[in-house]
N, C-alpha and C positions, 0 to 999 in steps of 0.2 A: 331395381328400378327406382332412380330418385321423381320425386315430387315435385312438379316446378311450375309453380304458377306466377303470373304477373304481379306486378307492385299491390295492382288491386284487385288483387285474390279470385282474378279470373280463371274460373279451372282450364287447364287447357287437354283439347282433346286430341289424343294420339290415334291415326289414323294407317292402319297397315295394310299394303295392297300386298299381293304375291301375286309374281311371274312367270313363264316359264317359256322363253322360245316364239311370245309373242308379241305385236306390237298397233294390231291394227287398231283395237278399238282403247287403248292407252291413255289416250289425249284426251279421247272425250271422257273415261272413268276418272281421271287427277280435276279434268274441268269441272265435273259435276260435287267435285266434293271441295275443290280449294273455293269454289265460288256459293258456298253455302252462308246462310244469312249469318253466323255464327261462327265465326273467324276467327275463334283463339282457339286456333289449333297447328301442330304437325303432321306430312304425308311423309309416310315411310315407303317406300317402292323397294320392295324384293326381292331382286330377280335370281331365281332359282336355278344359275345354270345355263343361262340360255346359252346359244352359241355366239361368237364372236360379234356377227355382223349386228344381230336382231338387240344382243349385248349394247353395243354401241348405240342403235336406235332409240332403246329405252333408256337410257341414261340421255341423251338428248333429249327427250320429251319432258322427263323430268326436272332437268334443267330449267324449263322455259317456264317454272314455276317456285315462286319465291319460298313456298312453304313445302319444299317437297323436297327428300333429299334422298340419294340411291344409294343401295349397298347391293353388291355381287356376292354370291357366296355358292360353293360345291354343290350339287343337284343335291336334293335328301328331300325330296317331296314339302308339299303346301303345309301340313301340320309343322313342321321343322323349320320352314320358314316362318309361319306367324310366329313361332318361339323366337326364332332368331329377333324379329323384328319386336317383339314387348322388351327381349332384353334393352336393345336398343334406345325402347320408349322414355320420353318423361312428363306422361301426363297423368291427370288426374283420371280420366278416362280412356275407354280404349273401344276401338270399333274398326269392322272388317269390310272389306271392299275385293271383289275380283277385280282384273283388268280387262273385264269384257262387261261388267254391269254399272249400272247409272243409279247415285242418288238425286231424291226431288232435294230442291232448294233451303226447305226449312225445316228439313229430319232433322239434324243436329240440334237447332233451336227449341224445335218442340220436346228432345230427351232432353236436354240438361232441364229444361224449365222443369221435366216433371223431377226429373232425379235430385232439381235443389231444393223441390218441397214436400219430398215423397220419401222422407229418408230410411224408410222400413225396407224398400226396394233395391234391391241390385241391382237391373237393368231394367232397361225400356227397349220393348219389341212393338211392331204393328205389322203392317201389309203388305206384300209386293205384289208389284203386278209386269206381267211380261211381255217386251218386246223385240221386234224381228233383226234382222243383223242390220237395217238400217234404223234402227232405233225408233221406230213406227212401235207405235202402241198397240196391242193383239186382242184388245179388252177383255183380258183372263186376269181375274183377282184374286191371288190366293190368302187366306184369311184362314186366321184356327181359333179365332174367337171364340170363347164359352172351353177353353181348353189350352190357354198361353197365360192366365192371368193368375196370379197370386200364389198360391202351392201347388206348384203345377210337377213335382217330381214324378207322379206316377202317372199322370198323362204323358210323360217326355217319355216315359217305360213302353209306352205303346205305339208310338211314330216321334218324329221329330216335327215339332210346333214352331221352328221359326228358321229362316235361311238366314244363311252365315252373316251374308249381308247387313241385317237390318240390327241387330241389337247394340244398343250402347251401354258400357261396363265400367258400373265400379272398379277402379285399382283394389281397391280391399276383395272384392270378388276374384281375381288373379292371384292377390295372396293367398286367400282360402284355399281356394278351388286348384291351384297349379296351373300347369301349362298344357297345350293340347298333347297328345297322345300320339309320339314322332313314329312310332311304328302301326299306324293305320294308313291306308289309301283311300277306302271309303269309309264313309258315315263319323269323320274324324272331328264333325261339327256336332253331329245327335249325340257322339260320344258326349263331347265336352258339356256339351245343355245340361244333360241328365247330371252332371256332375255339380254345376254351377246350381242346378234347381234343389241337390241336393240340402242348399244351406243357405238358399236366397232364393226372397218371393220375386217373380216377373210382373214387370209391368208393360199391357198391351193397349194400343191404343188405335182405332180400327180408320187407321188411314194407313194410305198407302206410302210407306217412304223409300222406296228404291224400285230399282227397275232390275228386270230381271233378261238380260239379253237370249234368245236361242239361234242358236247356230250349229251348223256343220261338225264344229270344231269343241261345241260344249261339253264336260267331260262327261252329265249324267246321261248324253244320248249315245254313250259310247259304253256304255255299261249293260251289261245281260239281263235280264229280265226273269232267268229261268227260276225254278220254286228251290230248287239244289243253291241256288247264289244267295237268295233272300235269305232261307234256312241260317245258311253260314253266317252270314253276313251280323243278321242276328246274333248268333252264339259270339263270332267274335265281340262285337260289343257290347253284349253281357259278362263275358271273359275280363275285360279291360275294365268295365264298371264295377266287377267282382273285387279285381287286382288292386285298382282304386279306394274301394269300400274297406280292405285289412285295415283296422284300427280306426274308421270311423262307422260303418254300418253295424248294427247289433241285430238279434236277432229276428227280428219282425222285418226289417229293412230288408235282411238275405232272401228272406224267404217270401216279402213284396214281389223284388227282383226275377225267383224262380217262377211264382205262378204266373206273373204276366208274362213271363218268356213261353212259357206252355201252352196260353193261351193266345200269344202269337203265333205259335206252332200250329196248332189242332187251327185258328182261322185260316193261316196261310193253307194248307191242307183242305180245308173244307172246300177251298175256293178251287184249287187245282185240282184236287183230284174225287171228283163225285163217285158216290160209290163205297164200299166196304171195301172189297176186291181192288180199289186202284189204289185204296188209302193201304194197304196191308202190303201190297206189290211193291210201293215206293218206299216202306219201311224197310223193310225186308234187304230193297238194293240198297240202301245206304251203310249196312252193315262196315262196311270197308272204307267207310271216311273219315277222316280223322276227325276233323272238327264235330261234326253233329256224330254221331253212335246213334246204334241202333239202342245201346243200354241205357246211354242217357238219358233220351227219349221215353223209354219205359218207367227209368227212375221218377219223371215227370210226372207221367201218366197216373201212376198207382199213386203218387203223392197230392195229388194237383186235380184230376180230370173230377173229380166228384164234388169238386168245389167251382167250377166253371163257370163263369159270367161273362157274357159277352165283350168288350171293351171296344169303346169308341174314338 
């Protein structure tokens, strides 16, 4: 990735949306962000695959915007595509956009001001808040304040503290940290946090700068819910944070890592399954899954359960 900024050392920020097969709310996601008060920047638009027609739509929409430029590339999922698209980048910064959500006007403006005086900082996160597929305001604010700011790697251990959306990135944070993780489907955003937090402090700041659309069509409402998914889901990316960690985690990191995985386990648990008898029944059937084990799980327990502290 080269570095390319203006005569007058305006950093400029690299902005990548990813596609896939749709087009409806397109126009307004490139409008919300080409018309931001902070205008040295590029849109990258990603399209993942789509098919022929909707193909064609998206690269017209795109067009209709001086700073926006499209690339087609073989289906290989969102994680794959933002890769695709940072290769492509040449900015100082870098920040992520669905094609069905909205940023506010002066997100852009308010991260670089902090990131050009804040230089201990990697990135700049805050608020989003969510609205309906006609872009109406639903007045739900999600916020993780008092758990987004400054060393926050082992809060990022216990849920994910900020949507993809909102954060603005050091280039040097990319070099560090690498690229997302082309083989996850879900959680391929809380992957990469946890990794980015591992070696850079976040900076939060409690306004709201993006919007967060819900629809029909959104991918997390199309996703399971069940205690067997979450379990996995888990393990998988403490798997991939593990895979990641050879050669930079040492031994207090690994073993960070395991106990809050444990202690995610035993809440998730506590929550579903009330009871001795329902917690010991669901262990018991998991024997036969590949990802979570029933051994693993015990490995946990004997090493981990006597030291248990709630986490928030």
């Amino acid at each position: 990735m080269e570095i390319n900024t203006t005569e007058n050392s305006i950093p400029i920020v690299s902005v990548i949306i990813t596609t896939y097969n749709r087009s409806t709310y397109l126009s307004e996601a490139i409008s919300s962000i080409a018309n931001q008060t902070y205008n040295n920047l590029e849109i990258l638009l990603i399209d993942d695959g789509s098919i022929d027609t909707i193909a064609a739509e998206n690269k017209a929409i795109c067009e209709k915007f001086s700073t926006c430029n499209y690339y087609y590339k073989e289906n290989s999922g969102q994680p794959d595509s933002r890769n695709y698209g940072i290769k492509k980048s040449k900015g100082d910064f870098f920040a992520f956009c669905d094609d069905d959500d909205l940023w506010v006007k002066e997100k852009l403006e308010k991260q670089i001001s902090i990131l050009n005086t804040e230089q201990e900082y990697g990135l700049v996160t805050g608020s989003i808040e969510y609205i309906n597929r006609e872009g109406i305001k639903k007045g739900t604010i999600k916020s993780h304040q008092g758990h987004n700011h400054g060393n926050v790697f082992r809060d990022l251990l216990v849920k994910n503290r900020t949507a993809s959306i909102v954060p603005l990135i050091r280039k040097e944070v990319i070099d560090k940290a690498g690229l997302f993780n082309p083989n996850l489907t879900i959680g391929e955003d809380w992957d990469y946090w946890r990794k980015v937090s591992y070696y850079f402090k976040f900076y939060a700041i409690d306004d709201v700068l993006a919007y967060v659309r819900t629809h029909e069509n959104t991918m997390s409402r199309n996703r399971k819910r069940t205690l067997i998914e979450k379990l996995e889901l888990y393990r998988v990316l403490t798997k991939s944070l593990l895979f990641w960690g050879n050669g930079r985690f040492d031994k207090n990191d690994k073993e960070l890592v395991e106990y809050i995985e444990w202690c995610h386990y035993r809440k998730l648990m506590h929550n579903h399954l009330p009871g001795f008898k329902r917690k010991l029944s669901f262990v018991l059937s998991i024997i036969f899954i590949n990802t979570i084990s029933l051994f693993y799980l015990l490995k946990l327990y004997i090493k981990y359960n006597s030291k248990y502290k709630p986490q928030s």
